[in-house]
C-alpha positions as YAML, in Angstrom:
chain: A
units: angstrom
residues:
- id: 1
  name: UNK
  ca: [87.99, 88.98, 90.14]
- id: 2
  name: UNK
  ca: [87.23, 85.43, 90.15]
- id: 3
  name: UNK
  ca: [84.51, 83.78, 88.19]
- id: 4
  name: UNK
  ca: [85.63, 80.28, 89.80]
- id: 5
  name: UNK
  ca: [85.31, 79.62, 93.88]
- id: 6
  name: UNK
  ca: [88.64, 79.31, 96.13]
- id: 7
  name: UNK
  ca: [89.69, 77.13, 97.94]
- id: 8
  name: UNK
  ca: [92.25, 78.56, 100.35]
- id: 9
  name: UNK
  ca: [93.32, 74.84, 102.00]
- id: 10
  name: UNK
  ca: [95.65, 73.56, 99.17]
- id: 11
  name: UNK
  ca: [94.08, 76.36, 96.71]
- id: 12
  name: UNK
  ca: [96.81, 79.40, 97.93]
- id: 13
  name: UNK
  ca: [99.90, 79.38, 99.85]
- id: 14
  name: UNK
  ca: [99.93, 80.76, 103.41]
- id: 15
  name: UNK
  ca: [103.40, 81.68, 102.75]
- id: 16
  name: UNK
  ca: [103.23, 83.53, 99.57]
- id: 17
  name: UNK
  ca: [99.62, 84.71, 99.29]
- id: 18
  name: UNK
  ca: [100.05, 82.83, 95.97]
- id: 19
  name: UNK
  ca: [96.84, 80.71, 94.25]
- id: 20
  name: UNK
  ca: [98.59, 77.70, 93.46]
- id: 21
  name: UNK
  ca: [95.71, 75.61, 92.27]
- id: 22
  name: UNK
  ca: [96.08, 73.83, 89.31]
- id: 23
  name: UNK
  ca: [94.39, 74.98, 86.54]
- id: 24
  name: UNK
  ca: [92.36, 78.07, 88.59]
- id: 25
  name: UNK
  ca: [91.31, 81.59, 86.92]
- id: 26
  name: UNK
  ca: [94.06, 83.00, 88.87]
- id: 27
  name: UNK
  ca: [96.88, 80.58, 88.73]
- id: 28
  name: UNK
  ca: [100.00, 82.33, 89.81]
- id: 29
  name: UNK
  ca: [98.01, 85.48, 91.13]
- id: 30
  name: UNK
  ca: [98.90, 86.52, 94.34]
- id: 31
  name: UNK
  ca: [96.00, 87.69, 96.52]
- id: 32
  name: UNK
  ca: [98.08, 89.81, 99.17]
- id: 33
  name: UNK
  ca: [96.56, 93.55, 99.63]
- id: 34
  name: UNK
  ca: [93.84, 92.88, 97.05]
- id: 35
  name: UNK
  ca: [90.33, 93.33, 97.19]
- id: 36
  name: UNK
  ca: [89.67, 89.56, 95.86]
- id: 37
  name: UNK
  ca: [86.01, 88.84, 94.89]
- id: 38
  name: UNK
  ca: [85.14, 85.60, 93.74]
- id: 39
  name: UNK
  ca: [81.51, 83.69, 94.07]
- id: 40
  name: UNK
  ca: [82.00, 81.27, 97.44]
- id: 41
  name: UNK
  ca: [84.36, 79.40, 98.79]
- id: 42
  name: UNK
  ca: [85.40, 76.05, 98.69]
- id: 43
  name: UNK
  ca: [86.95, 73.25, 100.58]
- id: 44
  name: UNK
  ca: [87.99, 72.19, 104.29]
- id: 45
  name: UNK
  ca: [87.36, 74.40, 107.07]
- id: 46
  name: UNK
  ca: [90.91, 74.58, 107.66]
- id: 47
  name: UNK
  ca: [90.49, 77.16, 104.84]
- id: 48
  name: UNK
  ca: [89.81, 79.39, 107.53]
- id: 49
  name: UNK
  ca: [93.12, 79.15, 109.08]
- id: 50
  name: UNK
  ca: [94.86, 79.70, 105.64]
- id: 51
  name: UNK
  ca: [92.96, 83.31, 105.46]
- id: 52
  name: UNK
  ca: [94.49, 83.93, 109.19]
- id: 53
  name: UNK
  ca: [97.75, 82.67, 108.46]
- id: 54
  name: UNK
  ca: [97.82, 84.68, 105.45]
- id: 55
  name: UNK
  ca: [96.98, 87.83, 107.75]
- id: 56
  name: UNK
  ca: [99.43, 86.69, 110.30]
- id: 57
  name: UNK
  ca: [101.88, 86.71, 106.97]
- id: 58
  name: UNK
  ca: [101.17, 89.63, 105.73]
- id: 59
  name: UNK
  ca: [99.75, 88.54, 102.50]
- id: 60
  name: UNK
  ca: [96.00, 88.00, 103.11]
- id: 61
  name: UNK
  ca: [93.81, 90.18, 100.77]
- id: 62
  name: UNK
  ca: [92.90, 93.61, 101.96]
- id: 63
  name: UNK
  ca: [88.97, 92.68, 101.85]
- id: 64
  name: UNK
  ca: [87.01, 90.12, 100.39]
- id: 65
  name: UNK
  ca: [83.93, 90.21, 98.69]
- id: 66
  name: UNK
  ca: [81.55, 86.98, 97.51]
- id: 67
  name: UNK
  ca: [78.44, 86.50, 95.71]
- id: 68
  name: UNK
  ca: [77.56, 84.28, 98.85]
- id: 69
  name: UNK
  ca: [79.51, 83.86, 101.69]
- id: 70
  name: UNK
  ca: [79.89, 80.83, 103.20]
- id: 71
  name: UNK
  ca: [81.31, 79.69, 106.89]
- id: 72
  name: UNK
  ca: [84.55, 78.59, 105.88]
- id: 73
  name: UNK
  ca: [85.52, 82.57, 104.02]
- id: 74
  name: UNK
  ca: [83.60, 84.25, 106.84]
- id: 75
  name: UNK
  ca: [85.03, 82.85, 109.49]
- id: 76
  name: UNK
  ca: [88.66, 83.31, 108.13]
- id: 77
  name: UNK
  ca: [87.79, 87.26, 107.28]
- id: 78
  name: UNK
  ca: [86.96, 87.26, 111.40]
- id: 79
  name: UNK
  ca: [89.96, 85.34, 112.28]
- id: 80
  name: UNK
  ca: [92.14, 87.44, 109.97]
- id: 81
  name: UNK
  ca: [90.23, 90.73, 110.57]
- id: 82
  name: UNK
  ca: [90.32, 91.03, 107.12]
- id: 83
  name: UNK
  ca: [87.02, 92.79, 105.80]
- id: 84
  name: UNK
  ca: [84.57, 90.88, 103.96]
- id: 85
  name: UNK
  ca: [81.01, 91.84, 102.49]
- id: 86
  name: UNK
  ca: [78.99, 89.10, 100.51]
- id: 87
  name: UNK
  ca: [75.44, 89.98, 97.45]
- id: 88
  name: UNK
  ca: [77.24, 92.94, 96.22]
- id: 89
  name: UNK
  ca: [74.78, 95.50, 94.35]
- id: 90
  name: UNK
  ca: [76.36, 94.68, 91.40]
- id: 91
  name: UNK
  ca: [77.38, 91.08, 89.78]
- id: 92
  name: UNK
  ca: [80.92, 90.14, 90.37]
- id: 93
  name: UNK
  ca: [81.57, 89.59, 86.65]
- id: 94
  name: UNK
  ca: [81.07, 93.24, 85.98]
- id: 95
  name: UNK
  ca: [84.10, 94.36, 88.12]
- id: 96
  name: UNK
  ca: [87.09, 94.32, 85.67]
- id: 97
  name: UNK
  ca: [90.63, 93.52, 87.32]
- id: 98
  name: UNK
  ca: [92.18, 96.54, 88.51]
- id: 99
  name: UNK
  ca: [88.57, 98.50, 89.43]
- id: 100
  name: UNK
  ca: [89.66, 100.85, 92.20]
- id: 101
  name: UNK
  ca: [86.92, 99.79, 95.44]
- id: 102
  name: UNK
  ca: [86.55, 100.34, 98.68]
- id: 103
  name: UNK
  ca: [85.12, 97.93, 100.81]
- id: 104
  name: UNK
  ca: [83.42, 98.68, 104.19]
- id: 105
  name: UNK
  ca: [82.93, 95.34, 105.97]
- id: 106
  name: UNK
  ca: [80.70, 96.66, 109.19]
- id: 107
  name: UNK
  ca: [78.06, 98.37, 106.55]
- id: 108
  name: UNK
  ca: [78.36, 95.60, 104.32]
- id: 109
  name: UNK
  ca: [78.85, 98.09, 101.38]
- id: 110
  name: UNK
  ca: [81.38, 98.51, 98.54]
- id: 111
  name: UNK
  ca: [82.15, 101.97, 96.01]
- id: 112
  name: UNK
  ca: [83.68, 101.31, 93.15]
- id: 113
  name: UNK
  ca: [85.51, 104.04, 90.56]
- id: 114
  name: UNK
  ca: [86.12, 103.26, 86.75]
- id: 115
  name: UNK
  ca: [84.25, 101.37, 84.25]
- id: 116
  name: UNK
  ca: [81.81, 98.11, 85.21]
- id: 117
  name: UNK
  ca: [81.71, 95.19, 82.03]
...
């Protein structure tokens, strides 16, 4: 979990799946077959292209969930077919790293095992 925005143009490397911004919550974190939830995105459309080229790599996140989602993060989750769900029923902040979820993108829901902050 994320408490800052990403940006995926210059923010995380299509190659890697790594966040490579400087100075970001998740410096060094790769995103590939996570569920990564952070508030909104940020940045240049081309952000969507990252998420697809990061699908096309193989190391796009697994699903995606935001506090708000925003063109640039839902278009890439289409592009990528990468499941996304945005307003949660619980606050982002509560989900500890390593909470076991499942997302399902076409209800717009998410289940969640283990303890919430």
């Amino acid at each position: 979990m994320s408490p800052a925005p990403i940006s995926f143009l210059s923010g995380v490397d299509p190659e890697t799946g790594v966040i490579v911004e400087k100075g970001h919550p998740l410096e060094g974190t790769s995103v590939a077959g996570t569920v990564l939830a952070f508030p909104y995105g940020k940045g240049s459309t081309v952000g969507s292209y990252v998420l697809y080229a990061l699908a096309r790599n193989g190391h796009a996140p697994v699903a995606i969930v935001n506090t708000e989602a925003e063109p640039i993060i839902a278009t890439g989750a289409i592009i990528g077919n990468i499941p996304m769900i945005d307003r949660p029923d619980i606050p982002l902040n509560r989900l500890r790293n390593g909470t076991c979820v499942a997302v399902d993108g076409d209800r717009g829901m998410m289940k969640y095992e283990g303890t919430l902050q």
